[in-house]
N, CA, C and O atoms as a GROMACS GRO file, in nm:
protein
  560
    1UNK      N    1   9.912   4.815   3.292
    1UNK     CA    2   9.978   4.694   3.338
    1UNK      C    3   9.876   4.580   3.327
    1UNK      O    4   9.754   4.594   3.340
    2UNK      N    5   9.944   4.463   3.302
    2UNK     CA    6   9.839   4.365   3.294
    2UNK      C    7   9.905   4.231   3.328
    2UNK      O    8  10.017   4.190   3.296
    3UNK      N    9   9.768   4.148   3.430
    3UNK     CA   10   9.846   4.045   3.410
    3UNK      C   11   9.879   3.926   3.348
    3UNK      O   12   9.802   3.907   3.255
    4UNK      N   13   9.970   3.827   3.362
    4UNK     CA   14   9.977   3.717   3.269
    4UNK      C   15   9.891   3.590   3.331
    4UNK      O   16   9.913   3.531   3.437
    5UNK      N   17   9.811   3.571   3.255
    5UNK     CA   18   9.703   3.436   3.308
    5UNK      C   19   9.804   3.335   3.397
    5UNK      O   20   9.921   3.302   3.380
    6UNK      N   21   9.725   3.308   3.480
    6UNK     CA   22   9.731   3.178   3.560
    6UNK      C   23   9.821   3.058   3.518
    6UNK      O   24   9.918   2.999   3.565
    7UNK      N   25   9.724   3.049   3.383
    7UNK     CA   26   9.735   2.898   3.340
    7UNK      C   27   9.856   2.928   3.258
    7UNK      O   28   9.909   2.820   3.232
    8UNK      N   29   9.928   3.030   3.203
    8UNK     CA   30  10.026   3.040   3.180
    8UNK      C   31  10.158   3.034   3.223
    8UNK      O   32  10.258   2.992   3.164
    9UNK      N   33  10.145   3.082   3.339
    9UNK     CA   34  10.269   3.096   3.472
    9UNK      C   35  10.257   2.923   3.485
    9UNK      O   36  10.357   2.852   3.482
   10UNK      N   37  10.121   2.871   3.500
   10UNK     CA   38  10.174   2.725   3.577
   10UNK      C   39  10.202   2.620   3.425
   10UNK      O   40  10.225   2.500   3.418
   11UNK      N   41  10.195   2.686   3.355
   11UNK     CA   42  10.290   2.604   3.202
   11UNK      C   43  10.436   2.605   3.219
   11UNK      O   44  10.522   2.527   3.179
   12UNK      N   45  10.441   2.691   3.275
   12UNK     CA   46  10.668   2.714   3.248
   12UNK      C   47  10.684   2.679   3.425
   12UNK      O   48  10.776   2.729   3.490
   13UNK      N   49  10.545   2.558   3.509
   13UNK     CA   50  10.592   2.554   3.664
   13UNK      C   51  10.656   2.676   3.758
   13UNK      O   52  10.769   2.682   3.808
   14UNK      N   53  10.561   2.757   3.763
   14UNK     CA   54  10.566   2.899   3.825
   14UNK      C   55  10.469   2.913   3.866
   14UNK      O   56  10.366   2.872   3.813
   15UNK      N   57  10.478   3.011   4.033
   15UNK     CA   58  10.364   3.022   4.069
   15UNK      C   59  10.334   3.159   4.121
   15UNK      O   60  10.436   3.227   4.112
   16UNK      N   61  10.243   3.218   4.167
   16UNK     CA   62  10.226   3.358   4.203
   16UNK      C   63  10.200   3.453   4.074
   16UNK      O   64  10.241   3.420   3.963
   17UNK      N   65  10.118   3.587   4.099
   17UNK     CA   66  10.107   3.650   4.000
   17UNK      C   67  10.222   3.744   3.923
   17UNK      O   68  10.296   3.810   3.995
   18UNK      N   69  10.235   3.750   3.804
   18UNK     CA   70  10.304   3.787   3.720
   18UNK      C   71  10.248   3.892   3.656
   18UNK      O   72  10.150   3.872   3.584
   19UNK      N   73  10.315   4.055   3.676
   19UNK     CA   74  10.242   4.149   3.619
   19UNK      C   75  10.323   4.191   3.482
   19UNK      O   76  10.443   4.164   3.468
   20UNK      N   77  10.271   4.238   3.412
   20UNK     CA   78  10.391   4.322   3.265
   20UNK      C   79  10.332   4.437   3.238
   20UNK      O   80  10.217   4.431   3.195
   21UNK      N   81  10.390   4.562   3.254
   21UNK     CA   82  10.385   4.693   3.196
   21UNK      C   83  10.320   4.672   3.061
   21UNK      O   84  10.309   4.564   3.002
   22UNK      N   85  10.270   4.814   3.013
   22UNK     CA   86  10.250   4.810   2.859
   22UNK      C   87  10.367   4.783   2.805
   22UNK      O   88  10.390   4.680   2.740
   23UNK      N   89  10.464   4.890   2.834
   23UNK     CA   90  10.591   4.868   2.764
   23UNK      C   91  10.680   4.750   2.720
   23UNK      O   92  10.742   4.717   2.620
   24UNK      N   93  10.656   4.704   2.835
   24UNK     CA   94  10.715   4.552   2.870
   24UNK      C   95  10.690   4.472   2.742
   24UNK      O   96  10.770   4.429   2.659
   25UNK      N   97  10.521   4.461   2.752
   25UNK     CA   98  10.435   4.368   2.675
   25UNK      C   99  10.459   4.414   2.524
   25UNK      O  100  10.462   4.342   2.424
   26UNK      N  101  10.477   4.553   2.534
   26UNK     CA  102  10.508   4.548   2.325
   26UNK      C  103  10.642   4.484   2.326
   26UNK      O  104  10.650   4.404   2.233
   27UNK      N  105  10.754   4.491   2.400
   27UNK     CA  106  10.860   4.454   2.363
   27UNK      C  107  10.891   4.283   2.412
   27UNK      O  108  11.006   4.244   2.434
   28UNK      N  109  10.775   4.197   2.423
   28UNK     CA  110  10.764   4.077   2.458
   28UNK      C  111  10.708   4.063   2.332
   28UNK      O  112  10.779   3.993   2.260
   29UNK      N  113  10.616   4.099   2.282
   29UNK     CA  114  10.495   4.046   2.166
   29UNK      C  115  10.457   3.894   2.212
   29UNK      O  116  10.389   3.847   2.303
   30UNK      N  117  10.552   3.830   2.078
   30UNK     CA  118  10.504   3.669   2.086
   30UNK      C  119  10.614   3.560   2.165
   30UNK      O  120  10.628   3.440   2.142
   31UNK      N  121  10.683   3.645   2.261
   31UNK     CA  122  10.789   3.592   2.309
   31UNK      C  123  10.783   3.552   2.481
   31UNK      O  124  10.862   3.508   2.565
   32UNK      N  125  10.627   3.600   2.475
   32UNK     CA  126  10.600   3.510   2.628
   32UNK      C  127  10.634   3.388   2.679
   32UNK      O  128  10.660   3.367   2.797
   33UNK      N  129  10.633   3.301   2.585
   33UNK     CA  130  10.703   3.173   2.627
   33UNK      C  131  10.861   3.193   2.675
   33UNK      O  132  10.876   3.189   2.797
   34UNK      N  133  10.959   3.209   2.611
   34UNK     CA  134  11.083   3.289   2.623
   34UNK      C  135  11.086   3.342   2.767
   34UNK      O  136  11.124   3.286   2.870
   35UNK      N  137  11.038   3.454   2.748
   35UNK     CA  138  11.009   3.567   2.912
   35UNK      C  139  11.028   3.431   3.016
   35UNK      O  140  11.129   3.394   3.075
   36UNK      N  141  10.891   3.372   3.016
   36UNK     CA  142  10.866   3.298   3.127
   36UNK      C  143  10.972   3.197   3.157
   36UNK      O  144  11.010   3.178   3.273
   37UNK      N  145  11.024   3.125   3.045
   37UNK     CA  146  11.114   3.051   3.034
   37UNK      C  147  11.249   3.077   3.147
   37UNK      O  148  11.286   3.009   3.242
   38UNK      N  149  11.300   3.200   3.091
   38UNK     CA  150  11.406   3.245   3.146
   38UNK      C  151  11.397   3.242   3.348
   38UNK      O  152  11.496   3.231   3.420
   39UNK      N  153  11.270   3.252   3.391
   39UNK     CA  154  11.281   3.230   3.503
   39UNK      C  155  11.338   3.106   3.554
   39UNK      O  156  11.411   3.113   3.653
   40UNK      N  157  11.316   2.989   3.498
   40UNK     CA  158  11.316   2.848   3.504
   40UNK      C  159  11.463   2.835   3.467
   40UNK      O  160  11.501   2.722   3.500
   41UNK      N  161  11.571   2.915   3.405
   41UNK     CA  162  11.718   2.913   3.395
   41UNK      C  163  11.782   2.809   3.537
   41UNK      O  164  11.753   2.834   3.654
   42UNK      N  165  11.856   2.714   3.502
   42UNK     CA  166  11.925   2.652   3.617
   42UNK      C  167  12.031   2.782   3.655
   42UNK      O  168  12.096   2.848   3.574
   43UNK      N  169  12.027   2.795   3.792
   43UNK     CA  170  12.124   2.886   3.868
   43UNK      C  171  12.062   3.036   3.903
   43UNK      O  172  12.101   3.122   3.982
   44UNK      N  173  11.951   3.035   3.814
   44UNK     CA  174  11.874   3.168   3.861
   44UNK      C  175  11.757   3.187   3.955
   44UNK      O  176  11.640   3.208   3.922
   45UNK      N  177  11.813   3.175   4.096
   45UNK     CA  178  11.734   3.188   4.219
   45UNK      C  179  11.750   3.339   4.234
   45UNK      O  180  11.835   3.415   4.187
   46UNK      N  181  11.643   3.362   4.315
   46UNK     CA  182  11.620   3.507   4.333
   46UNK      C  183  11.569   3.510   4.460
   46UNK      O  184  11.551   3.401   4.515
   47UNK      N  185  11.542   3.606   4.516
   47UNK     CA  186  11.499   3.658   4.648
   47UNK      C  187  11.405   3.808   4.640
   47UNK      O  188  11.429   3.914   4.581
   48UNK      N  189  11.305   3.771   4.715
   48UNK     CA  190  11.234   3.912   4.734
   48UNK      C  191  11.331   4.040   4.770
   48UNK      O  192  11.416   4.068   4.855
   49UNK      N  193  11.262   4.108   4.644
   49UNK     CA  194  11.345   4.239   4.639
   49UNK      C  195  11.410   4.254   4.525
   49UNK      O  196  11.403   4.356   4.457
   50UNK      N  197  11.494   4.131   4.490
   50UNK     CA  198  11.560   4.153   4.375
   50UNK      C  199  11.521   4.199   4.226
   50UNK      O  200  11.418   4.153   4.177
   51UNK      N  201  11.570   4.254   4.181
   51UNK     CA  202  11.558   4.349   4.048
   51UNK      C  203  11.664   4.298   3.969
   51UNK      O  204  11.779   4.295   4.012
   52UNK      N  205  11.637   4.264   3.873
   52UNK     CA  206  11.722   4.169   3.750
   52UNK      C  207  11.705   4.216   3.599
   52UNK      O  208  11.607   4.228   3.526
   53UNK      N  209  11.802   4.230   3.585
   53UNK     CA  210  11.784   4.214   3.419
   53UNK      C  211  11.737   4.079   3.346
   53UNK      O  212  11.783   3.965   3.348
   54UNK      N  213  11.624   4.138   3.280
   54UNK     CA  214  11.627   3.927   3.217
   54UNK      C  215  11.679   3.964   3.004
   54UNK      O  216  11.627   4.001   2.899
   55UNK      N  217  11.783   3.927   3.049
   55UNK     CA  218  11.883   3.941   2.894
   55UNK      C  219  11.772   3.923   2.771
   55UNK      O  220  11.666   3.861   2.768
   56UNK      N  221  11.852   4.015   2.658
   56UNK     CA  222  11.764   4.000   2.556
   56UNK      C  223  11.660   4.078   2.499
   56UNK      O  224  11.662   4.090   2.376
   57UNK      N  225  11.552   4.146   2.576
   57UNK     CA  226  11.496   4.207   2.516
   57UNK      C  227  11.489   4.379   2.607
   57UNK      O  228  11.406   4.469   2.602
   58UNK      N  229  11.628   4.364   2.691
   58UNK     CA  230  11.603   4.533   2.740
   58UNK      C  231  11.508   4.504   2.857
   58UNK      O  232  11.479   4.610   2.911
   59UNK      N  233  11.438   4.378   2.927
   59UNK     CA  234  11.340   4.357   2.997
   59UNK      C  235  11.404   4.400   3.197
   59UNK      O  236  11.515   4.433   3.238
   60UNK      N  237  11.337   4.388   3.235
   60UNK     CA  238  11.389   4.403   3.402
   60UNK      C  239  11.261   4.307   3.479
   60UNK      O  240  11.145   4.286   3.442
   61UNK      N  241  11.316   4.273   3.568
   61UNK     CA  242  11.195   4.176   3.678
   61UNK      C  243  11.236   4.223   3.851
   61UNK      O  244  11.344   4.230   3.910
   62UNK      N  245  11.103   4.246   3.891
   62UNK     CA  246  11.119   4.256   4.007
   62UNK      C  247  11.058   4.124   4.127
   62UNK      O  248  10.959   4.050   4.120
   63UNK      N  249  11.126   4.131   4.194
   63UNK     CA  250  11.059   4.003   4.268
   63UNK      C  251  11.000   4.083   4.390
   63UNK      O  252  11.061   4.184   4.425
   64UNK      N  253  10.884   4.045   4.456
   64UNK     CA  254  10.790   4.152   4.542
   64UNK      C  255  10.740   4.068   4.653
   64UNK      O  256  10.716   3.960   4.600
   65UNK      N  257  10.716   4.062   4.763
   65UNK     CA  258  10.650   4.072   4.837
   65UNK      C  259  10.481   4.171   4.910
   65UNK      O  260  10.482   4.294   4.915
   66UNK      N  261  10.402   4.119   4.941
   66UNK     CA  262  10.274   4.190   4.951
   66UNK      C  263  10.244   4.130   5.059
   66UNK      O  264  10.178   4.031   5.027
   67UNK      N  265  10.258   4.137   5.206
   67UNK     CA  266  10.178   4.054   5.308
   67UNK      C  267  10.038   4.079   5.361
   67UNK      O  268   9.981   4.024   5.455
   68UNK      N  269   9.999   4.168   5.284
   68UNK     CA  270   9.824   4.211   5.281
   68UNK      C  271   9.762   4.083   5.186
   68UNK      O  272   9.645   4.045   5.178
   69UNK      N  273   9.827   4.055   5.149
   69UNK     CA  274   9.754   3.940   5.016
   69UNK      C  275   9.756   3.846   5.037
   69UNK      O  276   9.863   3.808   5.084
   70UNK      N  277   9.628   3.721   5.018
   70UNK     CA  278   9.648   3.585   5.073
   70UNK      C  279   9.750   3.532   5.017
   70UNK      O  280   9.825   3.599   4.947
   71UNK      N  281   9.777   3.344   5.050
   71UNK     CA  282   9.843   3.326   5.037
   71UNK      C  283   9.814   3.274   4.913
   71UNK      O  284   9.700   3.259   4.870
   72UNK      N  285   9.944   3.240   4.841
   72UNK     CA  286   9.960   3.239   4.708
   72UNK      C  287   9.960   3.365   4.619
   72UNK      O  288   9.995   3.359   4.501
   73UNK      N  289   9.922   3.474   4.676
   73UNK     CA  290   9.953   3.568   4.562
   73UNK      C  291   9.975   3.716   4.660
   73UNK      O  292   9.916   3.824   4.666
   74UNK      N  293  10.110   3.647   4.741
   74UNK     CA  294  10.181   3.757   4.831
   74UNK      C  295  10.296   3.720   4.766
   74UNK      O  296  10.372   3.776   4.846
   75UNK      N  297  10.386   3.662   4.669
   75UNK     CA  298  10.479   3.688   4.640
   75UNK      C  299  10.453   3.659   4.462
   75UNK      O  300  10.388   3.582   4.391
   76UNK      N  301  10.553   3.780   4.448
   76UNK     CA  302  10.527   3.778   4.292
   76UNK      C  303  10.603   3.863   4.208
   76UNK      O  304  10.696   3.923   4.262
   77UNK      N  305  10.583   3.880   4.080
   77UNK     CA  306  10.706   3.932   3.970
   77UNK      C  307  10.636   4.047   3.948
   77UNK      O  308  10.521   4.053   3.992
   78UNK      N  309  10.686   4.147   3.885
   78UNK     CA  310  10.655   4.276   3.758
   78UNK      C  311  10.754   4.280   3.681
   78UNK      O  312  10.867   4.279   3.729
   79UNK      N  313  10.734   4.284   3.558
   79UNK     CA  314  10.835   4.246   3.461
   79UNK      C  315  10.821   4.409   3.394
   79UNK      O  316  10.714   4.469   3.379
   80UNK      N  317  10.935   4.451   3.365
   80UNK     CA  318  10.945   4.634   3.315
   80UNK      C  319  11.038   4.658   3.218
   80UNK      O  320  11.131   4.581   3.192
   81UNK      N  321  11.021   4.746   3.172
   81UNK     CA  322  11.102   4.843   3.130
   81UNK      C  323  11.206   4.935   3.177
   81UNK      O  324  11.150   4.999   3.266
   82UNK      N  325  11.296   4.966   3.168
   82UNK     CA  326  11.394   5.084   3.255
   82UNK      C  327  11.355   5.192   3.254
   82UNK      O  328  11.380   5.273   3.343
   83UNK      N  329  11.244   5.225   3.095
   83UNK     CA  330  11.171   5.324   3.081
   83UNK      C  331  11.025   5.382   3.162
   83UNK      O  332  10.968   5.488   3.189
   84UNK      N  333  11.011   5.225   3.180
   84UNK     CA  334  10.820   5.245   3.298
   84UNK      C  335  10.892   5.295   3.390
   84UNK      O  336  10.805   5.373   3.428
   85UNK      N  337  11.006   5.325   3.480
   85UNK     CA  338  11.005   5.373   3.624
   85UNK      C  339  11.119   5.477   3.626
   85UNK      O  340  11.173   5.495   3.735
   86UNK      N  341  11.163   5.550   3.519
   86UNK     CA  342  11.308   5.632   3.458
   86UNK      C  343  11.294   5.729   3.635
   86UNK      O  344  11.383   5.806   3.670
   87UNK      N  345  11.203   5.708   3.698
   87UNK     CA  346  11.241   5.813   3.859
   87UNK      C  347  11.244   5.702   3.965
   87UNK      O  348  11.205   5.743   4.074
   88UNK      N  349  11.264   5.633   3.964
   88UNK     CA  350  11.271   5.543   4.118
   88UNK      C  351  11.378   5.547   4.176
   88UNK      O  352  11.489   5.520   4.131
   89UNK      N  353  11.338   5.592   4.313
   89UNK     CA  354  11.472   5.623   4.415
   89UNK      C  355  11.590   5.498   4.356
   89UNK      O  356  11.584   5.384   4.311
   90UNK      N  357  11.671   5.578   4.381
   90UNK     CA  358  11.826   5.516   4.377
   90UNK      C  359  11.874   5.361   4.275
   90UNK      O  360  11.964   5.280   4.299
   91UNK      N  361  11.790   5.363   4.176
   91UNK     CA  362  11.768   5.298   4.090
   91UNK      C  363  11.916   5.243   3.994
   91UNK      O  364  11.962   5.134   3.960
   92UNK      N  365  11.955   5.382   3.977
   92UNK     CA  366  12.113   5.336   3.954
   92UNK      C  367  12.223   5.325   4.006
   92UNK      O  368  12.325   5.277   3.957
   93UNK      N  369  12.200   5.385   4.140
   93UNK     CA  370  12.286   5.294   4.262
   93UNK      C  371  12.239   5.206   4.311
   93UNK      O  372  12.305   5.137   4.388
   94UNK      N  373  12.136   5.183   4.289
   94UNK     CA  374  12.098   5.011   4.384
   94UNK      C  375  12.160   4.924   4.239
   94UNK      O  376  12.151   4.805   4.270
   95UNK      N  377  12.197   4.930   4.148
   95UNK     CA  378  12.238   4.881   4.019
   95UNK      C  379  12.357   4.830   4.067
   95UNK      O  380  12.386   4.710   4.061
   96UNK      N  381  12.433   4.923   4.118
   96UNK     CA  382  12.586   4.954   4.124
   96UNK      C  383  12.588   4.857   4.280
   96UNK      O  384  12.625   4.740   4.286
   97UNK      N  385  12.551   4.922   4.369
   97UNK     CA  386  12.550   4.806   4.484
   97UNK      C  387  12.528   4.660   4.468
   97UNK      O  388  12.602   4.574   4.516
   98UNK      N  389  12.402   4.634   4.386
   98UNK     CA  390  12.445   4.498   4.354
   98UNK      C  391  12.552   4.432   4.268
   98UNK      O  392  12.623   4.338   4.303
   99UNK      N  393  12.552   4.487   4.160
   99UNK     CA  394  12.746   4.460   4.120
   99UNK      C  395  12.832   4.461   4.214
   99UNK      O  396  12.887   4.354   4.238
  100UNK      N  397  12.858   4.546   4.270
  100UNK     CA  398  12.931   4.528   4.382
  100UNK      C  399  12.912   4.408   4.484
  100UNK      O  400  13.000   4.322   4.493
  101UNK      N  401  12.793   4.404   4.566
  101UNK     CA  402  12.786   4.329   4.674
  101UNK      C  403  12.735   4.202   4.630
  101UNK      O  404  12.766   4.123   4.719
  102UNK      N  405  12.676   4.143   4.544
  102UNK     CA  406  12.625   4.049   4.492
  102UNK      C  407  12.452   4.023   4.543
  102UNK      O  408  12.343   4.051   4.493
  103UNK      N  409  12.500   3.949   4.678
  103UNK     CA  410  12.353   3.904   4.738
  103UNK      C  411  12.286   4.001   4.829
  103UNK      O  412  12.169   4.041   4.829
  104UNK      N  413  12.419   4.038   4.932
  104UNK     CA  414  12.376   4.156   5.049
  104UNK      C  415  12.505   4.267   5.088
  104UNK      O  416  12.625   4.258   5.109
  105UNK      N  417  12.428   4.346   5.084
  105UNK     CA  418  12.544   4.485   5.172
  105UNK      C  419  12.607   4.430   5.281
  105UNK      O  420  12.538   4.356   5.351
  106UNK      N  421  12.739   4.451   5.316
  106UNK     CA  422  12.722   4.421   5.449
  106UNK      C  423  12.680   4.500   5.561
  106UNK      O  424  12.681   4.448   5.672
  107UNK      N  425  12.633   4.650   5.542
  107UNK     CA  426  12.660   4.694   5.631
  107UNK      C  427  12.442   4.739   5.632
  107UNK      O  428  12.377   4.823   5.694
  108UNK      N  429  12.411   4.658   5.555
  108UNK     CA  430  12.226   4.655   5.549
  108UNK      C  431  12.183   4.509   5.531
  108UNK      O  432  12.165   4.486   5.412
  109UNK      N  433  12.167   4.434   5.587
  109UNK     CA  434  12.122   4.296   5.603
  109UNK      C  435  12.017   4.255   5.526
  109UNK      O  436  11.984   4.366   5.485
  110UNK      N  437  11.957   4.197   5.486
  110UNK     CA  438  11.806   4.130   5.418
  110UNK      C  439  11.724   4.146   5.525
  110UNK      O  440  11.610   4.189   5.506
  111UNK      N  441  11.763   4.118   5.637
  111UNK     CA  442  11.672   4.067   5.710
  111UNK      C  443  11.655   4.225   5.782
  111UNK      O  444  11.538   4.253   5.810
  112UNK      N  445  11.727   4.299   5.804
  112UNK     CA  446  11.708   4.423   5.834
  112UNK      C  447  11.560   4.497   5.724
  112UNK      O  448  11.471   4.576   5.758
  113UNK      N  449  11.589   4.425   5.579
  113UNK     CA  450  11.506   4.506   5.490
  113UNK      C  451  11.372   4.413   5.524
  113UNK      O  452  11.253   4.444   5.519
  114UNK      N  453  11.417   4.326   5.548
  114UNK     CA  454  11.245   4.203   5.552
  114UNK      C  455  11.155   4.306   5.674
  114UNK      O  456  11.039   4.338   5.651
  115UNK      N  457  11.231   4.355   5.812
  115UNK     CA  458  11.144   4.426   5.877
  115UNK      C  459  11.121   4.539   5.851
  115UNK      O  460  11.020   4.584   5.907
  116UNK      N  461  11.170   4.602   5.790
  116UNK     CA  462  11.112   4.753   5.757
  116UNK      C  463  10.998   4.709   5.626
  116UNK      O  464  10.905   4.789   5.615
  117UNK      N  465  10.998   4.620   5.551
  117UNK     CA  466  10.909   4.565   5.452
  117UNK      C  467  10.802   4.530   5.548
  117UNK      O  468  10.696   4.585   5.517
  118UNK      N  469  10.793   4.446   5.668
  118UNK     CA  470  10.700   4.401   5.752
  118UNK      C  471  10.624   4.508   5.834
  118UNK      O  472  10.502   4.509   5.848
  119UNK      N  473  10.709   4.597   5.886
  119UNK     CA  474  10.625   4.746   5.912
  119UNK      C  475  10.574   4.840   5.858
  119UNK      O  476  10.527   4.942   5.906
  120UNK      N  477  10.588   4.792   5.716
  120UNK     CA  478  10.523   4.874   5.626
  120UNK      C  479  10.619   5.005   5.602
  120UNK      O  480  10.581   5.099   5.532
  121UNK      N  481  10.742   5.003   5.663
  121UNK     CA  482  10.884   5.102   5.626
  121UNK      C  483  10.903   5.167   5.451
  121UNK      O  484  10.920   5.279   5.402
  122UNK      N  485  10.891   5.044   5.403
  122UNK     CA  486  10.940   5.082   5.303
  122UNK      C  487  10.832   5.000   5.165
  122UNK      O  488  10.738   4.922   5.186
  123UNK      N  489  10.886   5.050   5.021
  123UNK     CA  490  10.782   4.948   4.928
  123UNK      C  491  10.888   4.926   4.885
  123UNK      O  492  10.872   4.824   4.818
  124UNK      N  493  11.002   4.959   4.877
  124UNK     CA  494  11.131   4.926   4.773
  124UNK      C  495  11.156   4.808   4.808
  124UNK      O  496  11.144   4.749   4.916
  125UNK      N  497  11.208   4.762   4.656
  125UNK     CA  498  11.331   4.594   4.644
  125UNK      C  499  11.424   4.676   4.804
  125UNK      O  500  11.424   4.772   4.880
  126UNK      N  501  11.506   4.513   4.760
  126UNK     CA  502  11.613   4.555   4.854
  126UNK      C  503  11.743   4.628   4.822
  126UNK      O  504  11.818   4.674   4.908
  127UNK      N  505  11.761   4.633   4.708
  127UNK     CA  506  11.881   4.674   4.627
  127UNK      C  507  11.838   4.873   4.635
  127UNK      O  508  11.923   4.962   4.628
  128UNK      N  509  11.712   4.889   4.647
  128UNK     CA  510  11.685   5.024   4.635
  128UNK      C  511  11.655   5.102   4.784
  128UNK      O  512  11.658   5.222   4.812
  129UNK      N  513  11.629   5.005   4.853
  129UNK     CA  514  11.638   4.991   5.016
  129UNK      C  515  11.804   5.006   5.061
  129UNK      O  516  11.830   5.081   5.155
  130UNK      N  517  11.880   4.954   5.013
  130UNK     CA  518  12.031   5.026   5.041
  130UNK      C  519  12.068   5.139   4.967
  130UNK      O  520  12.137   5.228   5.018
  131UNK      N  521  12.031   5.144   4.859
  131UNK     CA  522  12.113   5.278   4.814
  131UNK      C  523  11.996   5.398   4.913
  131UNK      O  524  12.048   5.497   4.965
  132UNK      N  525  11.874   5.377   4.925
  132UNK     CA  526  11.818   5.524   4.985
  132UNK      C  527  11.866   5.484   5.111
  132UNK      O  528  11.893   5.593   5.161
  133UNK      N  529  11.900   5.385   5.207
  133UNK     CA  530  11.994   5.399   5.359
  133UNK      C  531  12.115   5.456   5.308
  133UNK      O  532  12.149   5.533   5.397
  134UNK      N  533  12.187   5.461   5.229
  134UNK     CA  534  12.327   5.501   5.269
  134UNK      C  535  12.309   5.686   5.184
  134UNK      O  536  12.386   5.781   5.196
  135UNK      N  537  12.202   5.679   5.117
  135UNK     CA  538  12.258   5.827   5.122
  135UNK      C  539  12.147   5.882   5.186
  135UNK      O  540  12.094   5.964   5.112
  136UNK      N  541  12.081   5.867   5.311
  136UNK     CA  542  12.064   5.942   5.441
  136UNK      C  543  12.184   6.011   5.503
  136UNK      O  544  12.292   5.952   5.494
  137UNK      N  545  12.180   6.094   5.547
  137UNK     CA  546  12.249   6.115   5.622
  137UNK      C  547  12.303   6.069   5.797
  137UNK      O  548  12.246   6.037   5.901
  138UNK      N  549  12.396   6.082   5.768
  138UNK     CA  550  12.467   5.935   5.883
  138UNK      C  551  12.424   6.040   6.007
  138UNK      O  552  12.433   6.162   6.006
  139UNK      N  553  12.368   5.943   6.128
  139UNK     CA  554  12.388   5.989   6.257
  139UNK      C  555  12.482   6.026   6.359
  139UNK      O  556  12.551   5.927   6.384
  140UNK      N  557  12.525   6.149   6.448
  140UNK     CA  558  12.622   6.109   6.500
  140UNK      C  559  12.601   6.103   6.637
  140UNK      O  560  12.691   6.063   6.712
   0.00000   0.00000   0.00000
């Protein structure tokens, strides 16, 4: 994994660190400008946690949180492959939940996931943070 310079992120007005898989990076080549670009899309806000397809080259982005890390480089991207992580919990139901629910579950809040992220609960997005809550097994 490696990351994308500084002075690059603050060319396309972006801030925080930006990581890319190997994989990622062969299937970017000379199309870093592009990549970065696409963040800067009018209407494409995101939220920690979220996991996105960024159209076009098969790419995925995660948006992350780190509160061990100063500031400025506690929130930030990894840009992937479907192939760099083919085992991550609930990966294709957290897919399906967000089609479905759009922004939030209703029945798992953000802010429910922001504290289990703050206690160190969990490392997952939030989209992968609901699919491993709902197939726990329910309490009675």
């Amino acid at each position: 994994m490696q990351q994308i310079p500084q002075s690059k992120i603050e060319e396309h007005c972006l801030s925080g660190p930006f990581f890319v898989t190997d994989r990622a990076m062969e299937r970017i080549g000379d199309e870093e400008d592009l990549v970065l670009a696409w963040f800067n899309q009018r209407g494409n806000v995101r939220s920690v946690g979220d996991d996105v397809v960024i159209p076009g080259l098969g790419l995925r982005a995660n948006f992350w949180f780190d509160e061990a890390k100063p500031n400025g480089e506690c929130f930030g991207v990894t840009i992937y492959t479907k192939a760099d992580d083919p085992e991550r919990p609930g990966s294709s139901e957290a897919e399906r939940l967000q089609s479905v629910h759009d922004n939030e579950h209703p029945e798992w809040p953000r802010a429910q996931w922001r504290e289990a992220v703050a206690a160190d609960d969990t490392l997952q997005g939030y989209w992968q943070w609901v699919a491993h809550r709902l197939s726990e097994p329910q309490e009675v």
